[in-house]
C-alpha positions as CSV (number, residue, x, y, z in Angstrom):
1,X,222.5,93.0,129.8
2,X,225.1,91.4,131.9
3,X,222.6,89.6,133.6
4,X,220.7,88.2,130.6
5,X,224.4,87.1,129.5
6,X,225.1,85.1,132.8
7,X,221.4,83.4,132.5
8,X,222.1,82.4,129.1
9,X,226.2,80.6,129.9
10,X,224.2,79.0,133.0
11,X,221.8,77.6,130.1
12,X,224.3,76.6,127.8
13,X,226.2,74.5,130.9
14,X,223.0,73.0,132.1
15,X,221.7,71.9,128.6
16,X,224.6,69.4,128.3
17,X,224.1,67.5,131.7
18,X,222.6,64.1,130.8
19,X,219.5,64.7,132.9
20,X,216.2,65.8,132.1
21,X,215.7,67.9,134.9
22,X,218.8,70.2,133.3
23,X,217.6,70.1,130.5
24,X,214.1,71.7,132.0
25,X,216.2,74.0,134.3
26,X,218.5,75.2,131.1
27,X,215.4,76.0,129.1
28,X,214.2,78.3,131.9
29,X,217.2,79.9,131.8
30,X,217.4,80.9,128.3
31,X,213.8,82.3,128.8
32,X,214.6,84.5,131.5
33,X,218.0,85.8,129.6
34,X,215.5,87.1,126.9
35,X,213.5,88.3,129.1
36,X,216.7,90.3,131.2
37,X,217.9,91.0,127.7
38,X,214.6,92.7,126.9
39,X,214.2,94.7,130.1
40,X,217.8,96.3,129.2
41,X,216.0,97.5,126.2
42,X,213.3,98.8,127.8
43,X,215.5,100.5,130.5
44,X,217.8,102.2,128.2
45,X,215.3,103.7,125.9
46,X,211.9,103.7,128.2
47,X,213.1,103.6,131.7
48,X,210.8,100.9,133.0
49,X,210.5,97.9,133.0
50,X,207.9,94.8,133.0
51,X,205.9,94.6,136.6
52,X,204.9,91.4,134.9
53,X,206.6,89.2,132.2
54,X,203.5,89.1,129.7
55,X,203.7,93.6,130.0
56,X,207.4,92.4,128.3
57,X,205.8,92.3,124.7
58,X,204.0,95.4,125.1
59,X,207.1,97.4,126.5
60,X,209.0,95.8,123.4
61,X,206.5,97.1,121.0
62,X,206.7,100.3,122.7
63,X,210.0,100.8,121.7
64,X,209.1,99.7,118.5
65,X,206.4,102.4,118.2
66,X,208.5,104.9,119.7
67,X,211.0,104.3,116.7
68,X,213.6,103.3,119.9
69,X,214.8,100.4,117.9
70,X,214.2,100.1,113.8
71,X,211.1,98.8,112.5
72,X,213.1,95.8,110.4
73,X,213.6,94.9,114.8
74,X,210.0,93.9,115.7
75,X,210.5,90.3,114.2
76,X,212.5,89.8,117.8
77,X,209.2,89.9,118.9
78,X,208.7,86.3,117.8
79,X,211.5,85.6,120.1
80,X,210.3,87.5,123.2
81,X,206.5,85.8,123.2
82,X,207.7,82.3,122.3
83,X,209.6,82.8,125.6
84,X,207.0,84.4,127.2
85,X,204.6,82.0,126.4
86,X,207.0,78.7,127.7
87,X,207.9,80.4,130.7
88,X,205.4,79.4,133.1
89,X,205.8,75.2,131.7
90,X,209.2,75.3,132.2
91,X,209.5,77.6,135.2
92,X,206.9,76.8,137.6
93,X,205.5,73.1,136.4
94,X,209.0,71.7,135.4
95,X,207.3,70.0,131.7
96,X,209.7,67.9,130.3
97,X,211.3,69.0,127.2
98,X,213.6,67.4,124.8
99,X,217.0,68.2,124.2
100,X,216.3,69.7,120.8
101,X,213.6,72.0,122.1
102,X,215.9,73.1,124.8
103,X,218.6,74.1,122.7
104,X,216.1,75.9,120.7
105,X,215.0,78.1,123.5
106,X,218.9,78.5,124.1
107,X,219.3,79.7,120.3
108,X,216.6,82.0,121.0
109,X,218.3,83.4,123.5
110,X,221.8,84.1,121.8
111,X,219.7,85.6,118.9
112,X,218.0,87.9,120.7
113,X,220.8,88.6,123.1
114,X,222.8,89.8,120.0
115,X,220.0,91.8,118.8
116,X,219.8,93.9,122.1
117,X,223.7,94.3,122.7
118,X,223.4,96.1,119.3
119,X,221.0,99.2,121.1
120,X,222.6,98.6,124.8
């Protein structure tokens, strides 16, 4: 968890530089502190973790299944495949992306941050 909490204050830095190329570097950030924030989860109650970051949604609804985390939980989900699902743009092709977006992602990120410090 400490890790996806480091990942998301580097985000929240970068995402007020006046640069695009922060802003791009801030989003990917905030997408891998879900995705650190996630694999805690799945650590704590599973012991494993993704091999791969799409395997994240279906280790997520493990715990769901497994009644690891309450039911009222899986709308995180949302969270965790929106994130999923940018990673690659953001991370590997550098897409722009406006400020706005990127301080979506980075609200993302504190929301399901809090989430997961509440089972970790």
């Amino acid at each position: 968890m400490k890790e996806a909490e480091i990942w998301l204050e580097s985000a929240k830095s970068l995402i007020e530089k006046e640069n695009p190329e922060s802003t791009i570097v801030a989003t990917a950030q905030a997408i891998h502190a879900i995705i650190r924030a996630n694999d805690a989860l799945c650590m704590k109650f599973l012991n494993a973790r993704a091999k791969r970051h799409d395997e994240s949604i279906h280790l997520f609804m493990r715990l769901i299944r497994e009644n690891k985390i309450p039911q009222e939980e899986s709308r995180s989900r949302d969270i965790l495949t929106i994130a999923i699902n940018e990673k690659s743009k953001y991370d590997y092709t550098g897409q722009p992306i406006s400020k706005s977006e990127g301080r979506r992602m980075i609200l993302n990120a504190i929301k399901f941050i809090s989430f997961a410090k509440k089972y970790v």
